[in-house]
C-alpha positions as CSV (number, residue, x, y, z in Angstrom):
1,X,30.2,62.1,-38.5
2,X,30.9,61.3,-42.1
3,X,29.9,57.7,-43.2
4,X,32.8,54.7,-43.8
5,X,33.6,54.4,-47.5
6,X,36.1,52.2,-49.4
7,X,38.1,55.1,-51.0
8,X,40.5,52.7,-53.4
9,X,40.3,48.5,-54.7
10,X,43.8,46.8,-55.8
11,X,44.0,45.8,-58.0
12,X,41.7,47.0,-60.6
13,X,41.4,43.9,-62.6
14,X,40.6,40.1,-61.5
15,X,40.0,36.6,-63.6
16,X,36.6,35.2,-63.6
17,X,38.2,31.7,-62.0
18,X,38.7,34.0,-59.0
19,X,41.4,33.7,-56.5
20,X,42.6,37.1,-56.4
21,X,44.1,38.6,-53.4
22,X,41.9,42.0,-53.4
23,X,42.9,45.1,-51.4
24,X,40.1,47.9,-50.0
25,X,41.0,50.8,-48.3
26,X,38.8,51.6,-45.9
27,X,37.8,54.6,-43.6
28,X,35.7,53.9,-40.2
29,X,36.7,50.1,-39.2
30,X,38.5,49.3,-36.0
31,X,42.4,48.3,-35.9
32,X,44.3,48.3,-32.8
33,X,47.8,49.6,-33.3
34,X,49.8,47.1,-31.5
35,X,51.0,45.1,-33.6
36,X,52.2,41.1,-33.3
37,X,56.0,42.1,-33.1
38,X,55.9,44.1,-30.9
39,X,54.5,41.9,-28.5
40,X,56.7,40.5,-26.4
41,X,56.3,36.5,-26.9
42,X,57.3,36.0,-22.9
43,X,54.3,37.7,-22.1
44,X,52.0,35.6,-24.1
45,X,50.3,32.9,-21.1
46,X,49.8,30.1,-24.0
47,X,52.3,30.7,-26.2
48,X,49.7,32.3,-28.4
49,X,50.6,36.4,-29.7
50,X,46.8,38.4,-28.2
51,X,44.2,38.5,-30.2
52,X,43.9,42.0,-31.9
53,X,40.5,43.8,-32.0
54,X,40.9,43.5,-36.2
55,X,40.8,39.7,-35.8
56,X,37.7,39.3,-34.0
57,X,35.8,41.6,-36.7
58,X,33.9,39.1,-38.7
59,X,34.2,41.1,-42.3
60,X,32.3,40.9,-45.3
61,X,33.1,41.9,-48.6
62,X,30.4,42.5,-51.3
63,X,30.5,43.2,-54.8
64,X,27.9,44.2,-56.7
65,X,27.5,44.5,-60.9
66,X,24.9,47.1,-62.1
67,X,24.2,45.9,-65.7
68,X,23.9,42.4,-65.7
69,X,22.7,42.6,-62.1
70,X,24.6,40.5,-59.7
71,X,25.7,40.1,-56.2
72,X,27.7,38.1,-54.6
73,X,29.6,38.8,-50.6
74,X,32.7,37.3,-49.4
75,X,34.5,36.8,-46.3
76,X,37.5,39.2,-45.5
77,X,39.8,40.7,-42.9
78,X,41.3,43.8,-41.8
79,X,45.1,43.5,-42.6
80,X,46.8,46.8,-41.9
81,X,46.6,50.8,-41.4
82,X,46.9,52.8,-44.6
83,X,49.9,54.6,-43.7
84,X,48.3,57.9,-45.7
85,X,45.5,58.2,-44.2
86,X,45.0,58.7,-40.4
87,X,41.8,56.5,-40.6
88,X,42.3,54.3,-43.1
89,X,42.4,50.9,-42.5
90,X,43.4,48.0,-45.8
91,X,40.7,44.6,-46.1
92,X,42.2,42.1,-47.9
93,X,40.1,38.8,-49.4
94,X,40.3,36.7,-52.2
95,X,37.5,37.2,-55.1
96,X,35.2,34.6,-55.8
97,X,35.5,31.8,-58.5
98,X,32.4,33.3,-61.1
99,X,32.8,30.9,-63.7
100,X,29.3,29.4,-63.1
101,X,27.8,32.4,-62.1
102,X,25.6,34.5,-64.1
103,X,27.9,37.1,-65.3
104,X,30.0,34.0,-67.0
105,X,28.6,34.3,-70.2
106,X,28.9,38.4,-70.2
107,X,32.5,38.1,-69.1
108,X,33.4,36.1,-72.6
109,X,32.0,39.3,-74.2
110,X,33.3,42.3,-72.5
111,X,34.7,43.0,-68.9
112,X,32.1,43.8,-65.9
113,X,32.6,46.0,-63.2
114,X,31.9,45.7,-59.9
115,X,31.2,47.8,-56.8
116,X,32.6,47.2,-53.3
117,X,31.6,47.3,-49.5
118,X,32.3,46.2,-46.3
119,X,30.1,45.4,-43.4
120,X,31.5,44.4,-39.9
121,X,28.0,44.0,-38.4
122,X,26.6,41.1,-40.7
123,X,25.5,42.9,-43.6
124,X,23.0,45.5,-41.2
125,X,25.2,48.6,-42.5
126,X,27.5,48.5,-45.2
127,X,30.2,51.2,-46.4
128,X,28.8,54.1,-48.6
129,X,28.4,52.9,-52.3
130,X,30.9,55.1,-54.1
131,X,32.0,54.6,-58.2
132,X,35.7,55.1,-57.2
133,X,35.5,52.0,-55.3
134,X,35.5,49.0,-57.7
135,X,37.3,47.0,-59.8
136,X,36.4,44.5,-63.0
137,X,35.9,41.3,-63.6
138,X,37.4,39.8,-67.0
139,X,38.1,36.9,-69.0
140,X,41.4,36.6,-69.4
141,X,42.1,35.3,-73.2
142,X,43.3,31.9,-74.3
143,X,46.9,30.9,-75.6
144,X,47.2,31.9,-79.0
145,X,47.5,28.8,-81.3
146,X,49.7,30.0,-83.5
147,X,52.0,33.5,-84.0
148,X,52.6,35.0,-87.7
């Protein structure tokens, strides 16, 4: 059996304050197809739609910067099914505020990219580590004062 991998990021560019709503797409996590409206709401004993087998996955997102070093892992959740790829499944979270971090003073320089993989079993195994799957990290410019 092939390994899970995170085979696209969107999007491809984020602001150091963070805040982002970032998108993986994933192969090898659960999803259970039913979905919520489909459900019929009569059937549901208190008033509640079932819990799906995606929202009892405790996700974890990390990204990871090669040069500076850094590392930092989020919470996230399994959203959807990629509808073009039988096993792909779409992890959604938001990216972390960096602005104290240590690639704070790099991102006023240039932009820094960073890796991406999921874990749904606490950080024990984590998706493949593949270049395709990242995005950067930039500092977006300020206002200009003045226009000529």
């Amino acid at each position: 059996a092939s390994r899970s991998a995170v085979y696209k990021v969107a999007p491809k560019l984020a602001p150091l304050e963070g805040g982002t709503a970032l998108r993986m797409y994933a192969t090898g996590l659960p999803h259970q197809q039913l979905s919520r409206q489909e459900a019929n709401p009569s059937q549901w004993p208190d008033g509640e739609p079932p819990r799906l087998i995606q929202d009892m996955v405790a996700v974890h997102v990390r990204m990871k910067a090669q040069d500076p070093v850094f590392d930092v892992t989020v919470e996230g959740r399994i959203v959807d099914v990629d509808p073009g790829c039988g096993d792909g499944r779409i992890v959604e979270c938001l990216t972390p505020d960096l602005t104290l971090s240590p690639l704070a003073p790099v991102l006023a320089l240039r932009q820094v990219c960073l890796r991406v993989q999921i874990t749904i079993d606490g950080g024990l195994t984590w998706t493949e580590e593949r270049e395709d799957a990242s995005f950067e990290y930039c500092k977006y410019p300020q206002a200009a004062s003045h226009v000529v």
